[in-house]
C-alpha positions in Angstrom: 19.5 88.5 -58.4 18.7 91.7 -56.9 18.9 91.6 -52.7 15.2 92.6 -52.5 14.4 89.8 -54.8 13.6 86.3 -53.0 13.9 83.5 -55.8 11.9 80.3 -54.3 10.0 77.3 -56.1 10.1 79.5 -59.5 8.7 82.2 -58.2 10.4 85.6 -57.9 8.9 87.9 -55.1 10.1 91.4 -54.2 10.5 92.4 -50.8 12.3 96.0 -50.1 12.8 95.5 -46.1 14.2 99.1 -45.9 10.4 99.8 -46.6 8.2 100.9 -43.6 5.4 99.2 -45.2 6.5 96.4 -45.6 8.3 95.8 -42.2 5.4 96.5 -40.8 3.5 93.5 -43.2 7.0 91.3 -42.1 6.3 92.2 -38.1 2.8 91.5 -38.0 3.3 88.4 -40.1 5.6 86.9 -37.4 3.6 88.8 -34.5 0.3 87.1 -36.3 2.6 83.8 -36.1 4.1 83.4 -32.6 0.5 84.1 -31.2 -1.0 81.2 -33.7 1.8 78.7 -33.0 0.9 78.9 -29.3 -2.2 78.1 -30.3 -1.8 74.5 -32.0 -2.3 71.8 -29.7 0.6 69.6 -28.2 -0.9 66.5 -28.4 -3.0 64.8 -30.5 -2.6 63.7 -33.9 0.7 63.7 -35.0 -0.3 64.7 -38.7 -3.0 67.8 -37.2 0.0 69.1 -36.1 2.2 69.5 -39.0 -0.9 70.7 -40.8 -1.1 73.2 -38.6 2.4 74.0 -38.4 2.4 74.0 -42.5 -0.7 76.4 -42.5 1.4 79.2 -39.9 3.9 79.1 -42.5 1.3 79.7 -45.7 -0.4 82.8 -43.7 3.4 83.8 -42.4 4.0 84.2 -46.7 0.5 85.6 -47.2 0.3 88.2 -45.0 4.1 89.5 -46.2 4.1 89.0 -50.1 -0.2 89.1 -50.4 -3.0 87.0 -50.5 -2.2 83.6 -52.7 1.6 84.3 -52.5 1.5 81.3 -50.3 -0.5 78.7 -53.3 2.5 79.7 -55.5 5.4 79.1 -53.3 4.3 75.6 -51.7 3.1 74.4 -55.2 3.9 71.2 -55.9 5.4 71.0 -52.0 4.2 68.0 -49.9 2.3 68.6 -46.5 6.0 68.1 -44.4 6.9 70.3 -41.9 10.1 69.5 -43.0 10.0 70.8 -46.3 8.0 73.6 -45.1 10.8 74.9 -42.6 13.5 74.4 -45.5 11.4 77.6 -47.6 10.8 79.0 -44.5 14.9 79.3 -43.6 16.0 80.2 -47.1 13.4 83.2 -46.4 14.9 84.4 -43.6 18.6 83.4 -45.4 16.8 86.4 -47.7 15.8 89.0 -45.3 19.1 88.4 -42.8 21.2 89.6 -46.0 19.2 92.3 -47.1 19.3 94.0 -43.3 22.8 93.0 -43.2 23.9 94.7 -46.9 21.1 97.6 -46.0 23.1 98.3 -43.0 26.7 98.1 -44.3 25.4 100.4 -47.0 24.2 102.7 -45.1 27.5 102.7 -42.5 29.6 103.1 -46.1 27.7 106.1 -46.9 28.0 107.5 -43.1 31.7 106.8 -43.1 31.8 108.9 -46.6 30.9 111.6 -44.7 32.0 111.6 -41.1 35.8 112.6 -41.0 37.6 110.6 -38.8 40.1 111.9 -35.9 43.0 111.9 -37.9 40.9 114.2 -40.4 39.4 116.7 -37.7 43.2 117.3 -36.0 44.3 117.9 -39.8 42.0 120.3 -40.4 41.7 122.1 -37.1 45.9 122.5 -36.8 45.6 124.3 -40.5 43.5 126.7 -38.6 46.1 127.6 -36.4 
């Protein structure tokens, strides 16, 4: 499985999160989600609630993977909040190990290149 690769519910969806693009579609999905969740009323129905809760999850998928990604990934998936947060923390499982391999990646490749201090004294008491 490759790390820009989110396996869930059968479905395989590509997210590159080294992308401007699409951190951009990630940001405004969870901007576009904090400002809805404040939204959803605290009392009430018991059951509006987690269909609301369930439906800031569906749009969260929607706006990052595209319209419909959301049908696909929740198929078969009863209305439970809890089962809903379960996708919802394996996808950010996903994107914490893609920033986390992006970045030690790209310290690797900075470190191929940077001599260190016992490197620079080397080199500058050769030129002496």
């Amino acid at each position: 499985m490759s790390q820009k690769t989110w396996e869930i519910n059968g479905q395989s969806l590509e997210l590159d999160l080294t992308d401007a693009d699409a951190v951009e579609r990630y940001e405004n999905a969870f901007d576009d989600m904090n400002a809805a969740e404040k939204l959803i009323p605290k009392d009430g129905k018991a059951s509006e609630r987690i269909r609301a809760c369930c439906e800031l999850f569906k749009k969260l998928f929607d706006t990052i993977f595209g319209e419909g990604t959301s049908d696909k990934i929740f198929e078969g998936i009863p209305t439970s909040i809890s089962a809903y947060e379960e996708i919802y923390y394996s996808f950010l499982d996903f994107a914490r190990k893609q920033f986390d391999e992006d970045t030690k990646q790209r310290a690797a490749r900075l470190t191929k290149y940077t001599p260190n201090r016992q490197q620079r004294r080397a080199k500058n008491a050769k030129k002496k």
